[in-house]
C-alpha positions as CSV (number, residue, x, y, z in Angstrom):
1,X,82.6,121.6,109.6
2,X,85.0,119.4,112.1
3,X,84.2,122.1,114.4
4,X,80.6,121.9,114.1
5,X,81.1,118.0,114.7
6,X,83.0,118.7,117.8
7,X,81.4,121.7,119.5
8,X,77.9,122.3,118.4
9,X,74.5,122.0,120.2
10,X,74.1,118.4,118.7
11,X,78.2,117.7,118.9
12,X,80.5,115.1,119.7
13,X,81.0,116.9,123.0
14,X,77.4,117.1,123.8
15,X,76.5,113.6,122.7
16,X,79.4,112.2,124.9
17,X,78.4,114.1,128.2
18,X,75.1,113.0,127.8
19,X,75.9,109.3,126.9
20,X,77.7,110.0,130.2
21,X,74.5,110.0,132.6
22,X,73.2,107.3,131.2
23,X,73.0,104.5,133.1
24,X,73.2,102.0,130.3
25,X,75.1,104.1,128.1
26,X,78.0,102.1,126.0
27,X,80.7,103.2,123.7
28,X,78.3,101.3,120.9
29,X,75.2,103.5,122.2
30,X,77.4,106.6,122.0
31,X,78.9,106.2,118.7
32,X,75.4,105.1,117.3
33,X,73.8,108.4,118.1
34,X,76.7,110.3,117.2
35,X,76.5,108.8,114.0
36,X,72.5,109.1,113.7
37,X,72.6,112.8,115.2
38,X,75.3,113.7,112.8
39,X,75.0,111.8,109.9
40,X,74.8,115.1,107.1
41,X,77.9,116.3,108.0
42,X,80.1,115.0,105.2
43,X,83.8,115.3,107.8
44,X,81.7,112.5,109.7
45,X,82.9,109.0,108.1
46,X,80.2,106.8,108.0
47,X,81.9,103.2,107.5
48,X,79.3,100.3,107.5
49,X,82.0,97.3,108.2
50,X,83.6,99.4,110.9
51,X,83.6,98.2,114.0
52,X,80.4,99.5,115.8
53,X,82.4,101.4,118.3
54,X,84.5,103.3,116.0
55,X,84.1,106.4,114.0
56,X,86.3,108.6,112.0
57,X,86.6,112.4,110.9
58,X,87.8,114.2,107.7
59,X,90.2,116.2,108.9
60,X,92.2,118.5,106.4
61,X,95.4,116.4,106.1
62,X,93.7,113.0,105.9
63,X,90.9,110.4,107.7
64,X,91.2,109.7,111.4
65,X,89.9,106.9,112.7
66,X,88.5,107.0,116.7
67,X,87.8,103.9,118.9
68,X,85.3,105.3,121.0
69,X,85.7,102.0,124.1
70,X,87.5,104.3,126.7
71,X,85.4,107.9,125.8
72,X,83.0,107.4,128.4
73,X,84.9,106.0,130.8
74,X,87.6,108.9,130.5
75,X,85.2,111.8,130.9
76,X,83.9,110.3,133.9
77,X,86.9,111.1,135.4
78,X,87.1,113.3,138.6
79,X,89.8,115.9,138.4
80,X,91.6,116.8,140.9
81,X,91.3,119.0,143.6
């Protein structure tokens, strides 16, 4: 289920890259529709008083909690020639 979250058609992956081109795109906006896209997958934590650009995932050991402020940012990044 994590990797469904991560890597499918509707995914975290997919959801950040197109937050990406966005023009107005913030790590709020992202984690929102992340959230919204995502929201029957039970490794998806959906906390109500968490912070609004925050989200977590079951993973098998225990909860992980992400601060989505510098995801957009980041995979912006140009690499390197």
């Amino acid at each position: 289920e994590v990797l469904d979250l991560m890597e499918s058609k509707l995914g975290l992956i997919v959801v950040l890259n197109e937050e990406c081109v966005r023009p107005n795109a913030t790590p709020n906006t992202f984690v929102k529709k992340l959230k919204r896209i995502n929201r029957r997958l039970g490794c998806l934590v959906q906390e109500r008083l968490a912070p609004p650009e925050e989200f977590g995932i079951k993973h098998y050991a225990a909860d992980v909690t992400y601060d989505a402020r510098n995801f957009i940012v980041r995979n912006k990044d140009a690499l390197a020639d």
